[in-house]
PDB file with one MODEL, atoms N, CA, C and O in Angstrom:
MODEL        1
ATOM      1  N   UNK A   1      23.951   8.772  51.095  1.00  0.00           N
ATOM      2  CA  UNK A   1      24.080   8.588  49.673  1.00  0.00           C
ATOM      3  C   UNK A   1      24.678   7.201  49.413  1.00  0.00           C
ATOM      4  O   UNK A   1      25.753   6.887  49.923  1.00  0.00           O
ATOM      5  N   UNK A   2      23.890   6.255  48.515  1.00  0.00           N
ATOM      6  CA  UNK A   2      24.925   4.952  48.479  1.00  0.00           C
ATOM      7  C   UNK A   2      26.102   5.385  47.756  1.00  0.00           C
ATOM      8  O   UNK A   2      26.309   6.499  47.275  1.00  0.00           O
ATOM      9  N   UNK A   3      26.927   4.251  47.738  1.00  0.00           N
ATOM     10  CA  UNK A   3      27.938   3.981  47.010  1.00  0.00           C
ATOM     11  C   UNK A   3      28.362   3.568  45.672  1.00  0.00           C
ATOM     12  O   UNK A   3      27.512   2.805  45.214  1.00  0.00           O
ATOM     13  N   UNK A   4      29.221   3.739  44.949  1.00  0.00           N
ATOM     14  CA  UNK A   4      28.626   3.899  44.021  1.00  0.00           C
ATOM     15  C   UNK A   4      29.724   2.064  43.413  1.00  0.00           C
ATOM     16  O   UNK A   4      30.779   2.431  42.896  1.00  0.00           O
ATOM     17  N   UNK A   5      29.609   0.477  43.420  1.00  0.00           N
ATOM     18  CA  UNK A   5      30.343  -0.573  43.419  1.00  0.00           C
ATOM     19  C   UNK A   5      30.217  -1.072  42.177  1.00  0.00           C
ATOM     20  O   UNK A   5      29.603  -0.747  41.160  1.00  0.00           O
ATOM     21  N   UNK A   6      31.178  -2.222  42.602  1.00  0.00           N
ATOM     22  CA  UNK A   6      30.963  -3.437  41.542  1.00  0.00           C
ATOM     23  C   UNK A   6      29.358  -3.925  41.100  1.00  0.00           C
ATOM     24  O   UNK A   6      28.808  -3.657  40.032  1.00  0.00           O
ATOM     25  N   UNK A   7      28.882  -4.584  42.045  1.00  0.00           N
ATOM     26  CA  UNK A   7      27.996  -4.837  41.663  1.00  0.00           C
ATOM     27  C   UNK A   7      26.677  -4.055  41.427  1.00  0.00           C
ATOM     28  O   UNK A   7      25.772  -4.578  40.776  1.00  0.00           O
ATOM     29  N   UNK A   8      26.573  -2.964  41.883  1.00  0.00           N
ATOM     30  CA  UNK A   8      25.273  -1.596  41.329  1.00  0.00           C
ATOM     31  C   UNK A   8      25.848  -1.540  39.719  1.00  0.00           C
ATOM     32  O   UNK A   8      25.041  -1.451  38.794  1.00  0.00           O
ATOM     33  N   UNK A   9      27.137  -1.594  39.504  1.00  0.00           N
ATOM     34  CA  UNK A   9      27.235  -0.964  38.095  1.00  0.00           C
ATOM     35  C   UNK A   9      26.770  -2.289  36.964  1.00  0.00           C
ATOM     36  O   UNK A   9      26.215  -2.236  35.866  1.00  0.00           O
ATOM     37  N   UNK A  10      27.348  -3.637  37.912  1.00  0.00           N
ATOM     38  CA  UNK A  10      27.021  -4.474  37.272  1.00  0.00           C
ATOM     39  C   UNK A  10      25.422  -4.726  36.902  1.00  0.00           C
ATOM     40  O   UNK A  10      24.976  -4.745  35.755  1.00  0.00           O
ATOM     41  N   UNK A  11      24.635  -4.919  38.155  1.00  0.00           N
ATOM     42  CA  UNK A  11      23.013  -4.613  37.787  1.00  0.00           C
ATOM     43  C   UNK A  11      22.647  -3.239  37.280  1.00  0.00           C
ATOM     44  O   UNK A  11      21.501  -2.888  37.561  1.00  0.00           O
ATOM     45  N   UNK A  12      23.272  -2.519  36.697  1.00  0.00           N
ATOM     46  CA  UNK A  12      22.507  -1.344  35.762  1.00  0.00           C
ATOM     47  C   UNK A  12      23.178  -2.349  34.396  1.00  0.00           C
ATOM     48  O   UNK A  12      22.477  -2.888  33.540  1.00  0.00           O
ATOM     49  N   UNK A  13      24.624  -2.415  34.466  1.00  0.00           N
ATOM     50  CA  UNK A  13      24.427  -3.478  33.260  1.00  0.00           C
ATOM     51  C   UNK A  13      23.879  -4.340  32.562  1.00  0.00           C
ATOM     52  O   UNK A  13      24.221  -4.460  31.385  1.00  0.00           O
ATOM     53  N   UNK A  14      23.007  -5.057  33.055  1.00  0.00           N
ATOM     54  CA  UNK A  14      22.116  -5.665  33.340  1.00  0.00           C
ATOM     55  C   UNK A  14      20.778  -5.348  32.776  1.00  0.00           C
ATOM     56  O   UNK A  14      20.171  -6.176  32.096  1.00  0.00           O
ATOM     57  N   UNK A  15      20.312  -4.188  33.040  1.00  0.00           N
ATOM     58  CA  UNK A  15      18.923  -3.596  33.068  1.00  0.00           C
ATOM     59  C   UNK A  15      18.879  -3.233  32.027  1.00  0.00           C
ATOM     60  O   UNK A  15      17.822  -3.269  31.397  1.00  0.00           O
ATOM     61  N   UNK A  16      20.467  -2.577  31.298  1.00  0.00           N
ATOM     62  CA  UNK A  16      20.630  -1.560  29.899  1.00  0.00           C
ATOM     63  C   UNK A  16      20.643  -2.774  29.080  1.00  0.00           C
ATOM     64  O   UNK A  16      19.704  -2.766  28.285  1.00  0.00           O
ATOM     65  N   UNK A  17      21.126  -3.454  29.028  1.00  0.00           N
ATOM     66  CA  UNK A  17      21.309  -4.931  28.255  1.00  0.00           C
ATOM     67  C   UNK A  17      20.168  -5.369  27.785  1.00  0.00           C
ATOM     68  O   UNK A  17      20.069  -5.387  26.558  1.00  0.00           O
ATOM     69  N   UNK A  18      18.877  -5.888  28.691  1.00  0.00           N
ATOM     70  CA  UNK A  18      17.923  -5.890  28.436  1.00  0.00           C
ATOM     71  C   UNK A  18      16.718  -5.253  27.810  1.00  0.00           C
ATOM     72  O   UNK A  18      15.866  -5.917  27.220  1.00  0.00           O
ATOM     73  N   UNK A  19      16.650  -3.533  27.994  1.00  0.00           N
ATOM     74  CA  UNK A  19      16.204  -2.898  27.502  1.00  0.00           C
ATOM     75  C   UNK A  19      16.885  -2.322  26.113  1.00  0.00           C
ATOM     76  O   UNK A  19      16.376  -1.411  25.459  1.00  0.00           O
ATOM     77  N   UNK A  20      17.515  -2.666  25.933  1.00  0.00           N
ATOM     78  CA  UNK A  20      18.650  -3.360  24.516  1.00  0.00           C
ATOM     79  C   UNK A  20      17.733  -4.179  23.865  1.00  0.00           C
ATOM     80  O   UNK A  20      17.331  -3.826  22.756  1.00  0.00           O
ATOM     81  N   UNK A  21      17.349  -5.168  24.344  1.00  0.00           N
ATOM     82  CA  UNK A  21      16.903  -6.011  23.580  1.00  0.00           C
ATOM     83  C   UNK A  21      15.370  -5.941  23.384  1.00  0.00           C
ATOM     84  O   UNK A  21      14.766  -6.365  22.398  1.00  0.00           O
ATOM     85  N   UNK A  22      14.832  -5.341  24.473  1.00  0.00           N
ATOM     86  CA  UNK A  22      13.269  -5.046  24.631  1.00  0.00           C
ATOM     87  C   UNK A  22      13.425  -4.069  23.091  1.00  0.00           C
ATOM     88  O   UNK A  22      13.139  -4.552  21.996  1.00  0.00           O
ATOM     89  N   UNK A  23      13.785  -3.043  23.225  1.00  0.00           N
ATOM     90  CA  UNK A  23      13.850  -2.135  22.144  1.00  0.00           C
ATOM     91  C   UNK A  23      14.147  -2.920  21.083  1.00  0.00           C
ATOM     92  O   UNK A  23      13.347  -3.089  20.163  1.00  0.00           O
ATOM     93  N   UNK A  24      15.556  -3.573  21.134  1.00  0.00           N
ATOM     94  CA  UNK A  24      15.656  -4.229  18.939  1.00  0.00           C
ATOM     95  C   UNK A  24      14.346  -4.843  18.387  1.00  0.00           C
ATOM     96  O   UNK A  24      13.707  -4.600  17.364  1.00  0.00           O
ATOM     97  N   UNK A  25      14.111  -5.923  19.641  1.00  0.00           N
ATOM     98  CA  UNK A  25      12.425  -6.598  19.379  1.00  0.00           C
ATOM     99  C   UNK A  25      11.308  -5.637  19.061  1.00  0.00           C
ATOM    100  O   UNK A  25      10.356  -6.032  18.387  1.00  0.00           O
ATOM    101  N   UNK A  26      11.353  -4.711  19.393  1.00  0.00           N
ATOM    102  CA  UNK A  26      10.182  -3.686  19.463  1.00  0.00           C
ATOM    103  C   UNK A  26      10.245  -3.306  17.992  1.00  0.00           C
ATOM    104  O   UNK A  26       9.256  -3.207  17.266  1.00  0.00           O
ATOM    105  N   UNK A  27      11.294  -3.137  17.686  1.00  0.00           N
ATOM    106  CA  UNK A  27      11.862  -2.496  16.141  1.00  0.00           C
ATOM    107  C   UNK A  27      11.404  -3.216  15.407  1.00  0.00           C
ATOM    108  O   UNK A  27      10.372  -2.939  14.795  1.00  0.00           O
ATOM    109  N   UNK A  28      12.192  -4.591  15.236  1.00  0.00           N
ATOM    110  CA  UNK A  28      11.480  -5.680  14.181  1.00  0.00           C
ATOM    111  C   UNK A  28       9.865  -5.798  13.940  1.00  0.00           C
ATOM    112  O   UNK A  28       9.185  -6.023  12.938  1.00  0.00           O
ATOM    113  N   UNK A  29       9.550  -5.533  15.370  1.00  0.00           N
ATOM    114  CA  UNK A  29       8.039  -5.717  15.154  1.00  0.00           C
ATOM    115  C   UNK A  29       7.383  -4.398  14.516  1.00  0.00           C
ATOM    116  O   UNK A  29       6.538  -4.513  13.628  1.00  0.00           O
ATOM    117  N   UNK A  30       7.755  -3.258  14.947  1.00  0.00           N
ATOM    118  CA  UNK A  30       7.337  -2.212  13.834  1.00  0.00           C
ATOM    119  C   UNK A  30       8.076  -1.996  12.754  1.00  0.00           C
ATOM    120  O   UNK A  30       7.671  -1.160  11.946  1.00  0.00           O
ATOM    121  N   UNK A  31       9.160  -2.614  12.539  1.00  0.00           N
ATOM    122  CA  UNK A  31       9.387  -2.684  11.116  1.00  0.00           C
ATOM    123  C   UNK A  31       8.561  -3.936  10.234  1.00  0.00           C
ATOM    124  O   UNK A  31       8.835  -3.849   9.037  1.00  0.00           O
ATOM    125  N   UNK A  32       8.041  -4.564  10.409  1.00  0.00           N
ATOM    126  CA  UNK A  32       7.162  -6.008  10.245  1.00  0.00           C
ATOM    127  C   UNK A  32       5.537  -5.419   9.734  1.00  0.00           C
ATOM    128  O   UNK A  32       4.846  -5.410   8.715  1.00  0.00           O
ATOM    129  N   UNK A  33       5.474  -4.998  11.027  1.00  0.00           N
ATOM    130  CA  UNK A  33       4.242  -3.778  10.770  1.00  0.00           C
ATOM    131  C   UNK A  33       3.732  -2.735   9.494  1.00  0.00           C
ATOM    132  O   UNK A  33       2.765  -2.701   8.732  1.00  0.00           O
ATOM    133  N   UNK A  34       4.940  -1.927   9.719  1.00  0.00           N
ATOM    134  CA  UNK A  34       5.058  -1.191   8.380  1.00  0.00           C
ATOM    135  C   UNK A  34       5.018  -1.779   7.424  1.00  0.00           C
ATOM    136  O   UNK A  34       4.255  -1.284   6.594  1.00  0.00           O
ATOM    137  N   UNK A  35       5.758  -3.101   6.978  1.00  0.00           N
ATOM    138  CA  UNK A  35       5.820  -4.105   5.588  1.00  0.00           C
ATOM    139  C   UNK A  35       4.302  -4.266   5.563  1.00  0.00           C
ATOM    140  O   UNK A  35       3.745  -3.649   4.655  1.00  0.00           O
ATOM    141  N   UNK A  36       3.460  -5.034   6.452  1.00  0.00           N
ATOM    142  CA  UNK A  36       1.685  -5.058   6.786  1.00  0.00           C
ATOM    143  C   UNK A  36       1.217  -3.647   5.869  1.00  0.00           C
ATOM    144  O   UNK A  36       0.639  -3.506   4.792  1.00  0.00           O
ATOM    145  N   UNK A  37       1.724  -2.794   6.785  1.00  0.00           N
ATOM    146  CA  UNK A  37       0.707  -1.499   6.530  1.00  0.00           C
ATOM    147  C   UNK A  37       1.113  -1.033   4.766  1.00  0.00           C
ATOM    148  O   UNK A  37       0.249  -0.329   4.243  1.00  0.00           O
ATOM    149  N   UNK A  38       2.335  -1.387   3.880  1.00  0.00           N
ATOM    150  CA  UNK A  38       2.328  -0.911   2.491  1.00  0.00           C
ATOM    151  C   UNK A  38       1.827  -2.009   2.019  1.00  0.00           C
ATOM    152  O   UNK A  38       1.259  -1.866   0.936  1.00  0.00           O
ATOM    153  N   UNK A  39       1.841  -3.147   2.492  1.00  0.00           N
ATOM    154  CA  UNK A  39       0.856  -3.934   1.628  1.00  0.00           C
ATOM    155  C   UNK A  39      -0.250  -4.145   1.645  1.00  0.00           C
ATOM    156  O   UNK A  39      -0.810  -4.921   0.870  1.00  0.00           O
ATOM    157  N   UNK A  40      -0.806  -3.485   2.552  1.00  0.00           N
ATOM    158  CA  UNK A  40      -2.401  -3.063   2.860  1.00  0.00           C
ATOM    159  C   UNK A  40      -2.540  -2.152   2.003  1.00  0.00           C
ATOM    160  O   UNK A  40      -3.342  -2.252   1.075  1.00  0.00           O
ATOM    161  N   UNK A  41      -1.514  -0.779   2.255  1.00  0.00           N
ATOM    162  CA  UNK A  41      -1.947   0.755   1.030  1.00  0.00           C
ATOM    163  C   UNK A  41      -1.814  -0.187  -0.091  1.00  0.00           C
ATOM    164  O   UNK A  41      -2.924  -0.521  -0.506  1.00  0.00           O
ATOM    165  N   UNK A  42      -0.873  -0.709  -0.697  1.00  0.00           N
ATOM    166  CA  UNK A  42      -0.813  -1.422  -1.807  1.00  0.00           C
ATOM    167  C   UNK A  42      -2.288  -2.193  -2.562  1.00  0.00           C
ATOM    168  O   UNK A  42      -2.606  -1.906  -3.716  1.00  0.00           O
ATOM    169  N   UNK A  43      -2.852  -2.894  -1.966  1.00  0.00           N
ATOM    170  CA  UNK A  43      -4.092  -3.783  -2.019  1.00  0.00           C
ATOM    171  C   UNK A  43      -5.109  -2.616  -2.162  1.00  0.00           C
ATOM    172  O   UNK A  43      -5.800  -2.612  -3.180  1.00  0.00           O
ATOM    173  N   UNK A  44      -5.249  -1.761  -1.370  1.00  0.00           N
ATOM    174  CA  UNK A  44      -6.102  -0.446  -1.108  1.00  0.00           C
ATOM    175  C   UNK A  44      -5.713  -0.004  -2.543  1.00  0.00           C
ATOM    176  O   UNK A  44      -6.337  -0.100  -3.600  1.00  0.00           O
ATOM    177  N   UNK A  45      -5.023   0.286  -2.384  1.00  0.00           N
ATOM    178  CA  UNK A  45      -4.982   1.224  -4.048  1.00  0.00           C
ATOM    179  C   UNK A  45      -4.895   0.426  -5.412  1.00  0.00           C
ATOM    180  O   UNK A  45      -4.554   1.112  -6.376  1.00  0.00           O
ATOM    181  N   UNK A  46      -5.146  -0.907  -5.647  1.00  0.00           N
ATOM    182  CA  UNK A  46      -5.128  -1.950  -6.543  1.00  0.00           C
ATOM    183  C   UNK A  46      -6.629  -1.812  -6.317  1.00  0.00           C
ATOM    184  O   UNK A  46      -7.153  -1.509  -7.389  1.00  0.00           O
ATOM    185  N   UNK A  47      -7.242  -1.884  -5.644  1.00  0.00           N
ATOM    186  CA  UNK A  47      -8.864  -1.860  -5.458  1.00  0.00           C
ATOM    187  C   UNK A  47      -9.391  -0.670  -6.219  1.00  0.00           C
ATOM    188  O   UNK A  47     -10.144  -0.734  -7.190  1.00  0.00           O
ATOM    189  N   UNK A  48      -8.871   0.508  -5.621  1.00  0.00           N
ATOM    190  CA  UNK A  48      -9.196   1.514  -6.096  1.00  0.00           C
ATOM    191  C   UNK A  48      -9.208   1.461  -7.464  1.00  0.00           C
ATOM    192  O   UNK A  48     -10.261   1.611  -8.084  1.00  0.00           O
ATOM    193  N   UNK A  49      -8.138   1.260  -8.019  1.00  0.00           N
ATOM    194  CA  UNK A  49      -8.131   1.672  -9.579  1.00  0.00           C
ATOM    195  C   UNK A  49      -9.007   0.681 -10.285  1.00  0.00           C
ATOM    196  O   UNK A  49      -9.633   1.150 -11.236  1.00  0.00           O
ATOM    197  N   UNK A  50      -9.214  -0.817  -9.974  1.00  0.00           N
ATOM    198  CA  UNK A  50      -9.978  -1.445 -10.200  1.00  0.00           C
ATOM    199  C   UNK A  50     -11.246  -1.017  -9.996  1.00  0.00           C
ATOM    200  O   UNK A  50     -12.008  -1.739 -10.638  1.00  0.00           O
ATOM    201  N   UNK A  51     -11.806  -0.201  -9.416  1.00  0.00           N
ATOM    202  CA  UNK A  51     -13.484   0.366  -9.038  1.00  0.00           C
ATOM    203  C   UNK A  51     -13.371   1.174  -9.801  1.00  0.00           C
ATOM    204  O   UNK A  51     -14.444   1.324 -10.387  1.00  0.00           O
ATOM    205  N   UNK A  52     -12.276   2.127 -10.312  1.00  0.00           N
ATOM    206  CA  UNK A  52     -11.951   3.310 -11.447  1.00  0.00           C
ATOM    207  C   UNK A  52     -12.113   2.606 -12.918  1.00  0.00           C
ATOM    208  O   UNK A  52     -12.731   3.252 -13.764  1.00  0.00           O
ATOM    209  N   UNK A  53     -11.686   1.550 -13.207  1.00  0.00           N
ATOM    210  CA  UNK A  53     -11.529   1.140 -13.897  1.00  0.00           C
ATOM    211  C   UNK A  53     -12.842   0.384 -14.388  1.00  0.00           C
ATOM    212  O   UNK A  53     -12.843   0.268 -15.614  1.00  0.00           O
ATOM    213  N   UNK A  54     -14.100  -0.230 -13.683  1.00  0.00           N
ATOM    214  CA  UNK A  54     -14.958  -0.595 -13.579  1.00  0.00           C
ATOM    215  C   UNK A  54     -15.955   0.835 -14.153  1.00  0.00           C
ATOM    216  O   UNK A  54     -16.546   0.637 -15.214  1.00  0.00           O
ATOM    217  N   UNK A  55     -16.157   2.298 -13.456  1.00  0.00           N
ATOM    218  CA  UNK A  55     -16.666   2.889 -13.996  1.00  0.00           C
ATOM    219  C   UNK A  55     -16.348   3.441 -14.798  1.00  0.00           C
ATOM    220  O   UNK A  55     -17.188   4.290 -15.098  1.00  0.00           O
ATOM    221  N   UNK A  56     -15.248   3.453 -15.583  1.00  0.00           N
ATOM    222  CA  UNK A  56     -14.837   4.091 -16.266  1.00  0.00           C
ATOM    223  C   UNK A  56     -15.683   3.044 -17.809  1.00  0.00           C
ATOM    224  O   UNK A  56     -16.453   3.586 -18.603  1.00  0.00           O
ATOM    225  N   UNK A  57     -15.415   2.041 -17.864  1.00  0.00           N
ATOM    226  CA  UNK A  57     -16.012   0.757 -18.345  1.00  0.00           C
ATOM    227  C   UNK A  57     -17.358   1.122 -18.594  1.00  0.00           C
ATOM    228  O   UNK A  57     -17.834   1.301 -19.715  1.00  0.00           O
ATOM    229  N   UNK A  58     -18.178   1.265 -17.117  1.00  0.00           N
ATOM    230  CA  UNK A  58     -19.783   1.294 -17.246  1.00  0.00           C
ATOM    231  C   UNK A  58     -19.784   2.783 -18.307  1.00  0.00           C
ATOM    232  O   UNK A  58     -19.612   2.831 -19.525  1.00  0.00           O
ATOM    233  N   UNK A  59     -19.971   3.605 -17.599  1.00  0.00           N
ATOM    234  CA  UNK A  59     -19.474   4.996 -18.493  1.00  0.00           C
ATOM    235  C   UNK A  59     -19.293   4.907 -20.363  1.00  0.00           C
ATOM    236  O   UNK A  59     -19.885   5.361 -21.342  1.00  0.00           O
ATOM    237  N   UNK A  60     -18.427   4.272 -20.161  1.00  0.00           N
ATOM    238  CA  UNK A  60     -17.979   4.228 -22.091  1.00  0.00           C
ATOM    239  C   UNK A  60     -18.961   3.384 -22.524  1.00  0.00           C
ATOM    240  O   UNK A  60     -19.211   3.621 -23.706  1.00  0.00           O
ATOM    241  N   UNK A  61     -19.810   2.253 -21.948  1.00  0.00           N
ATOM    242  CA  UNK A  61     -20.780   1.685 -22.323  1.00  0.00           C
ATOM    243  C   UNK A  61     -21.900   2.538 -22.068  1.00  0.00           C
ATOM    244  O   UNK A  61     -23.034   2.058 -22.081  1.00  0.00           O
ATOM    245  N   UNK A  62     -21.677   3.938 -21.803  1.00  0.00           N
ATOM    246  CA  UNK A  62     -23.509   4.565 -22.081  1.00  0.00           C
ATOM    247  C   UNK A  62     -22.926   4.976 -23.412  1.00  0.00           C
ATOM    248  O   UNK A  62     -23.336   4.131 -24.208  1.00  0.00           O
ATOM    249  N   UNK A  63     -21.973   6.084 -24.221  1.00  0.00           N
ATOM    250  CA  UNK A  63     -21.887   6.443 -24.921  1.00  0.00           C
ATOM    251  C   UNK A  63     -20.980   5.672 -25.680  1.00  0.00           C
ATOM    252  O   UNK A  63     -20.088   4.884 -25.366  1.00  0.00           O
ATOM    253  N   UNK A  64     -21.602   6.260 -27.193  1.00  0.00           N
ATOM    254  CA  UNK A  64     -20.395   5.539 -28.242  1.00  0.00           C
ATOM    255  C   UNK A  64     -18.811   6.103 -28.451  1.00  0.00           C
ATOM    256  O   UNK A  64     -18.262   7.188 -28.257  1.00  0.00           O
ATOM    257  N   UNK A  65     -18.405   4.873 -28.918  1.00  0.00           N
ATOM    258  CA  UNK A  65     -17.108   5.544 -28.931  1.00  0.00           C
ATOM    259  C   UNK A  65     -16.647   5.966 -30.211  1.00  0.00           C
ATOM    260  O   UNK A  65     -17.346   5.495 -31.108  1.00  0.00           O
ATOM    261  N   UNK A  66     -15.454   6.893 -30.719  1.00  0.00           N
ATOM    262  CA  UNK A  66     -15.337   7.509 -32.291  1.00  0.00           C
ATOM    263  C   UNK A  66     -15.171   6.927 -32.879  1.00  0.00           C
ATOM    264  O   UNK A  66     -15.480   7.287 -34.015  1.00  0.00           O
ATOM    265  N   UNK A  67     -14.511   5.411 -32.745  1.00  0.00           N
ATOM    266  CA  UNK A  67     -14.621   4.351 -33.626  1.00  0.00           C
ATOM    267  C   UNK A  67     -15.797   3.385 -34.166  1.00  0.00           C
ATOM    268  O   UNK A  67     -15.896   2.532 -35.048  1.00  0.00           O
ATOM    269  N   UNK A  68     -16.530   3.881 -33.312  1.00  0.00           N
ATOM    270  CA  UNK A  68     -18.049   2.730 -33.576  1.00  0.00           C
ATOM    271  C   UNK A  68     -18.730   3.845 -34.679  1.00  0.00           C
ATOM    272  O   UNK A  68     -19.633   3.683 -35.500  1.00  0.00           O
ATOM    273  N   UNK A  69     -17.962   4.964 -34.366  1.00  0.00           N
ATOM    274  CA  UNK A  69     -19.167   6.283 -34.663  1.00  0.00           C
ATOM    275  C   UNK A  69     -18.305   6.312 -36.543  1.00  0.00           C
ATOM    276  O   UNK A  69     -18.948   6.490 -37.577  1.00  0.00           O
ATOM    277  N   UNK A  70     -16.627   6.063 -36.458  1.00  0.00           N
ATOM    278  CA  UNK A  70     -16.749   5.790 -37.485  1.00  0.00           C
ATOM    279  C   UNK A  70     -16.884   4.913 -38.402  1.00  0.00           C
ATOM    280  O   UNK A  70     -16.814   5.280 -39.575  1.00  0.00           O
ATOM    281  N   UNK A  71     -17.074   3.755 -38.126  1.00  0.00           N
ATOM    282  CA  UNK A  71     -17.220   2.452 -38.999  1.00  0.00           C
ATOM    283  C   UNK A  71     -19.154   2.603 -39.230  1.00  0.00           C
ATOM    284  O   UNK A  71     -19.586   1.939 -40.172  1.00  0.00           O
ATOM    285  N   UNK A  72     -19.871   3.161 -38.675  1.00  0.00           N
ATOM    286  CA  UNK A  72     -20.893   3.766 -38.998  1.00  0.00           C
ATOM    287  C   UNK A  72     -21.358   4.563 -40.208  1.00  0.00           C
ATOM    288  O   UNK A  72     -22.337   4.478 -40.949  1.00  0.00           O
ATOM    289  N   UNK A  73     -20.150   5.485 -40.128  1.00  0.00           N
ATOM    290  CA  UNK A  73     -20.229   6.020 -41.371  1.00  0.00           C
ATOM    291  C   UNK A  73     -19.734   5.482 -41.995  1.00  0.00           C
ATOM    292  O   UNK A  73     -20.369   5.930 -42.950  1.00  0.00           O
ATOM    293  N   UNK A  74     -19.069   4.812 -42.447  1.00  0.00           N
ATOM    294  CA  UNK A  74     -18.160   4.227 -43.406  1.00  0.00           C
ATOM    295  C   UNK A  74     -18.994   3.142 -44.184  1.00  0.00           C
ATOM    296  O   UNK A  74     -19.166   3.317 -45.390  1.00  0.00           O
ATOM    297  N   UNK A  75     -19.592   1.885 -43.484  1.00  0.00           N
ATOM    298  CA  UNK A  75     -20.399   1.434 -43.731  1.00  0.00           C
ATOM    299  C   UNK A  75     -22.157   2.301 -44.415  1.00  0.00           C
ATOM    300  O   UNK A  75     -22.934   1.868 -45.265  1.00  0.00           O
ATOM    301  N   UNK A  76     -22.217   3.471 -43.673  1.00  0.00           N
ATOM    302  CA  UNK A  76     -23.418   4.064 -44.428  1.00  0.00           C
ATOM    303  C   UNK A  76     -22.778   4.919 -45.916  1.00  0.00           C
ATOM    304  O   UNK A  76     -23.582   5.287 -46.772  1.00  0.00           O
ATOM    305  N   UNK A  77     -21.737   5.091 -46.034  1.00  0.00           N
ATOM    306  CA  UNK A  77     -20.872   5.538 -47.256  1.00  0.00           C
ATOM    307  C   UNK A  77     -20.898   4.318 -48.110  1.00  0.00           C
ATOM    308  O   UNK A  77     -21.654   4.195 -49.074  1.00  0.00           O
ATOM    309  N   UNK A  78     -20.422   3.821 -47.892  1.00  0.00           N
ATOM    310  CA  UNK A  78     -20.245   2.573 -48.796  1.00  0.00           C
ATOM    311  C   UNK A  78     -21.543   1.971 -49.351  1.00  0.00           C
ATOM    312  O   UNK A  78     -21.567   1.539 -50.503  1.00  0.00           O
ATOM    313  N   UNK A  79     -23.047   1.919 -48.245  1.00  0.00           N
ATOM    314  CA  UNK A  79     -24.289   2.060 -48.528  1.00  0.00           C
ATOM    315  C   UNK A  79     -24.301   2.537 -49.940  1.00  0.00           C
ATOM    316  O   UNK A  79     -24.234   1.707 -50.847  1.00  0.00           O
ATOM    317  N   UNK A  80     -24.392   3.997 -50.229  1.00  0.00           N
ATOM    318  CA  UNK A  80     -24.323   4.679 -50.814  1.00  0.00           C
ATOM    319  C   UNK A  80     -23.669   4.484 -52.619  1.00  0.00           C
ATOM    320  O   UNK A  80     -24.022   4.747 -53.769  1.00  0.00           O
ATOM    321  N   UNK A  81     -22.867   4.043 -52.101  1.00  0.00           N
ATOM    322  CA  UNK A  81     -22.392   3.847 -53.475  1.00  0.00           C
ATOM    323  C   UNK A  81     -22.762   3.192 -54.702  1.00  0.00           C
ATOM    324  O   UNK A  81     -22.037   3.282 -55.693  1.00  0.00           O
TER     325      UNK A  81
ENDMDL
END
């Protein structure tokens, strides 16, 4: 069984230290990531409502709307008079 010294404890010190730092780096970079990925959903869903918003547009341009429908009458009233 080795022993258990100065310097073994010192090189595990060593190893933990590093993988210390492997890990914080790892973090930043998926925290970096994530900022990427909501401003991707973000853009994604600005699109979306914009394509919603587009048919919603085409749509109201097949049919009239209650205001066209009433200045229609109003104008054929006034015809009238």
């Amino acid at each position: 069984m080795s022993e258990l010294n100065d310097n073994k404890i010192k090189e595990r010190l060593e190893v933990l230290e590093n993988d210390i730092k492997r890990v914080s780096e790892q973090m930043v970079s998926l925290d970096k990531q994530k900022q990427d990925a909501i401003a991707m959903l973000n853009a994604l869903n600005g699109a979306k409502q914009q394509c919603m918003s587009f048919l919603n547009e085409l749509n109201d341009g097949d049919q009239p709307t209650g205001q066209e429908e009433d200045s229609d009458e109003s104008s054929s009233k006034s015809d009238d008079s």
